[in-house]
N, C-alpha and C positions, 0 to 999 in steps of 0.2 A: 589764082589764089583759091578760088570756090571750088576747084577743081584738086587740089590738094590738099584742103578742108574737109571735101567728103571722102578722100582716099583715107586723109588720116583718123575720121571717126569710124570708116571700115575696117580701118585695121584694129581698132580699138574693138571695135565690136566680137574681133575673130580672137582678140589674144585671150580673152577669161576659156573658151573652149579651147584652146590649144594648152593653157595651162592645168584643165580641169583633165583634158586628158594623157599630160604626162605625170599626173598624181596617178591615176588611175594605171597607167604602164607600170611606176614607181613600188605601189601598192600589189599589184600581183607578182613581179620581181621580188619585190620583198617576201613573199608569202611561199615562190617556189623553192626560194634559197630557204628558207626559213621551215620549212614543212617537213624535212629529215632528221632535222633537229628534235624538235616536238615531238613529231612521232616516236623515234627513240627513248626522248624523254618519258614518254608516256609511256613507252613499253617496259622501261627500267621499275615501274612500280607496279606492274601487273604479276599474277600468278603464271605460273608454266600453264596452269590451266584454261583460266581467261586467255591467253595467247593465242591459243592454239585451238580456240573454241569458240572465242566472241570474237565481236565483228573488232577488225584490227583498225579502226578509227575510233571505237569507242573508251571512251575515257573509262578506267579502273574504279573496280567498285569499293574498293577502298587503299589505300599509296601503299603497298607492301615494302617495309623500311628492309623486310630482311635478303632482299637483293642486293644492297648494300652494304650489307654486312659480310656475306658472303663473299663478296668480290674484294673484301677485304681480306677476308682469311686467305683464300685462295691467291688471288692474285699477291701475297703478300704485299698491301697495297705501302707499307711504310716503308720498303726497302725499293723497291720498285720505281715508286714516286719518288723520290729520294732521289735513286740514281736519274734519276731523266729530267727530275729540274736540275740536277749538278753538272750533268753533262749542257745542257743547253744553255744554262745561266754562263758557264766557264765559257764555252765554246763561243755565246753569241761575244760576247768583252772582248775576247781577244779578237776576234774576228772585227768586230768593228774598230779596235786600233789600229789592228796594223792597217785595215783595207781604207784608212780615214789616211794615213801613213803615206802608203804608197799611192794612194790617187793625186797627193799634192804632190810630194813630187814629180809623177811622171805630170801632173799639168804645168807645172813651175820650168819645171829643166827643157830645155832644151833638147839636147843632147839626141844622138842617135839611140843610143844604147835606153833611152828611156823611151822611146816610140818605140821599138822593138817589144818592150815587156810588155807596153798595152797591146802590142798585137799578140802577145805571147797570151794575157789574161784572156780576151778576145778570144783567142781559139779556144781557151781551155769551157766556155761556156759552150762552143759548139759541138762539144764530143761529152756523151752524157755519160755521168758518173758509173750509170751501170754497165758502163762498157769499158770500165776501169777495175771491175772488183776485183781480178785472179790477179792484176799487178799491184795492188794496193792493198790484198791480202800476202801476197809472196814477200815482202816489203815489212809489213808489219810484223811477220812469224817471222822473217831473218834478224831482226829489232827485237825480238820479244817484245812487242807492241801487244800482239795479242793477247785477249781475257786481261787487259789492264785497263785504268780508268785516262792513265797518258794515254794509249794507245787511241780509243777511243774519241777522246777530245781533238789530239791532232787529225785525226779522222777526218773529222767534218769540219775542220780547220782549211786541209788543203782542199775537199772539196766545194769549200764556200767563198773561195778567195777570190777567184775569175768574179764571178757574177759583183760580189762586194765591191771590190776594184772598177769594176765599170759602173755600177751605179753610182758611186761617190764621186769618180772622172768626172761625171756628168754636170753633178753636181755644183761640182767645184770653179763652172763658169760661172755662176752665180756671186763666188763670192771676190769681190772687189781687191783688185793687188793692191791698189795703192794704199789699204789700210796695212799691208806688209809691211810697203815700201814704208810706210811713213813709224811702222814700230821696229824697223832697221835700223830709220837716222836717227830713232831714241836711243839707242843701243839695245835693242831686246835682242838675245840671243836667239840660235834660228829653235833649240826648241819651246821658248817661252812665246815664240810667236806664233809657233803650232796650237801649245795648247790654251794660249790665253788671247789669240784673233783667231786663228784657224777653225778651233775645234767648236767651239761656241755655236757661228754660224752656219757649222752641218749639221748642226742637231736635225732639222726634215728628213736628211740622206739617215744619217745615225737611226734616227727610228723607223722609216721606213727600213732599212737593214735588218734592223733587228727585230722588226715583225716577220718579218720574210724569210729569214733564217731560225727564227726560231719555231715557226709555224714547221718547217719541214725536217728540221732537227727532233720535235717532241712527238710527232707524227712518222717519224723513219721508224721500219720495220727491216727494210732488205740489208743495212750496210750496220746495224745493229746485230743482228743476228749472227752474221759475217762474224764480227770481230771479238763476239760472247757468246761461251758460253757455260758459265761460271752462274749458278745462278743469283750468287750476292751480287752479280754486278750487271745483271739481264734491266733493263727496259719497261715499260709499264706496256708499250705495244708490243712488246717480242713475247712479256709474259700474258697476257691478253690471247694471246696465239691457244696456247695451251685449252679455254674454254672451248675450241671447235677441234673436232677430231672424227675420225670415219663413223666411230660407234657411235656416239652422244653429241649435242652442243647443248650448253648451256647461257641459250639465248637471252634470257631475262638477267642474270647475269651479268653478261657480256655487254648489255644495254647500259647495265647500271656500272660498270668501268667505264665506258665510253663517255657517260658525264660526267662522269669524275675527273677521268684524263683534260677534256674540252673545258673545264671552266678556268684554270691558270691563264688558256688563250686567247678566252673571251674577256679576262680582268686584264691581260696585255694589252689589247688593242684599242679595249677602253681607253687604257689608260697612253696611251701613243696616239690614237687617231686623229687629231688634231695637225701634229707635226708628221704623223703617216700620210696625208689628204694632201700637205704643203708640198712634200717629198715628191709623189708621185706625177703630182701637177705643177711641177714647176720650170719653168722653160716654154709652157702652153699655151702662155699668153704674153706677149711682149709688154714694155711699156710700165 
């Protein structure tokens, strides 16, 4: 007993250091992700002058608001922004029905023909989209898909379906049949059971989804450009393109679009992280 008395006050002794330094790991992780950010920040309120002259850590000698203004004119930031939260708002919705959709089914059924399409989603995440663009543009110009805001939305519709589908699969162990079964023998029909048992308890998968698609949807430059180029219906990062070019960039700018674009993403995640965190770690730990 004396003998695992003083093991256990040794242990005692080593866990406040072992805790002190995965704060310390925590806090410089935190600060390496976090240091592009800031910097940027900071450099959105400096002069072209200051940039290019003072030391590129040091903080603006006073917030110059008219980089922001500017990236407003220029990047026509109301139409722009506009299109790109329209496209992502629409695109992430449907994408998380149907992919909430078909992952209960292919978990529910049986069936052959439903293990097949999860192996069908399955592969579609192993072959990357950008090794699909000349048949997904050949496709959308014979559709008159192209320079449309359809065209665009089913876009990133079929490219988000594979990954959605398997994360929601996954998911979908999680949630208990027998409250199915049991809103069966009430008579609920099979779509009231989707969406008033089913859909409920994938809210984690739901929002983890919809950070993850919409992070890459508001953020796409290659498969945006592709499919516009109309400029009422261009992109916030396709028209952000336009500030660099061989002769000039206009950096400071460029800075100050860049937090502009980044903060819808940062009020997303805020506002999901909770049931993002659940989402991502769920399966991780039994019991």
């Amino acid at each position: 007993m004396a003998l695992d008395k003083n093991s256990y006050v040794i242990g005692e002794g080593k866990h406040p250091i072992r805790k002190i330094l995965t704060y310390i790991l925590m806090i410089f992780s935190a600060a390496f992700f976090a240091a592009p950010v800031l910097i940027i920040a900071n450099y959105s309120f400096k002069t072209k002058k200051e940039l290019y002259l003072s030391n590129p850590l040091a903080l603006p000698e006073s917030f110059y608001i008219d980089n922001y203004v500017t990236a407003y004119k220029k990047l026509d930031l109301l139409t722009t922004f506009g299109n790109t939260l329209f496209y992502t708002v629409i695109s992430v919705t449907i994408l998380a029905m149907l992919c909430g959709a078909a992952a209960w089914a292919i978990a529910r059924c049986k069936k052959k023909i439903f293990k097949f399409f999860y192996v069908y989603f399955l592969v579609g995440i192993l072959i990357p989209y950008q090794a699909l663009f000349l048949s997904i543009y050949i496709v959308g110009f014979r559709t008159g898909l192209t320079n449309t805001r359809l065209g665009v939305i089913l876009m990133y519709i079929a490219t988000g379906m594979s990954f959605g589908v398997f994360l929601m699969n996954s998911f979908m162990a999680t949630v208990p049949i027998e409250l199915e079964e049991a809103a069966r023998i009430d008579g609920c029909s099979i779509y009231r059971t989707y969406f008033s048992i089913v859909l409920p308890l994938l809210k984690p998968s739901i929002a983890t989804l919809i950070i993850m698609q919409a992070f890459q949807i508001w953020n796409d430059y290659l498969m945006a450009s592709l499919f516009v180029s109309k400029k009422e219906l261009k992109t916030l990062t396709v028209s952000m393109q336009a500030l660099f070019s061989q002769q000039t960039s206009d950096y400071t700018t460029a800075m100050a679009a860049i937090v502009i674009s980044i903060l819808p993403m940062i009020i997303l995640f805020a506002s999901l992280q909770k049931y993002f965190i659940k989402g991502m770690t769920v399966g991780a730990v039994k019991g």
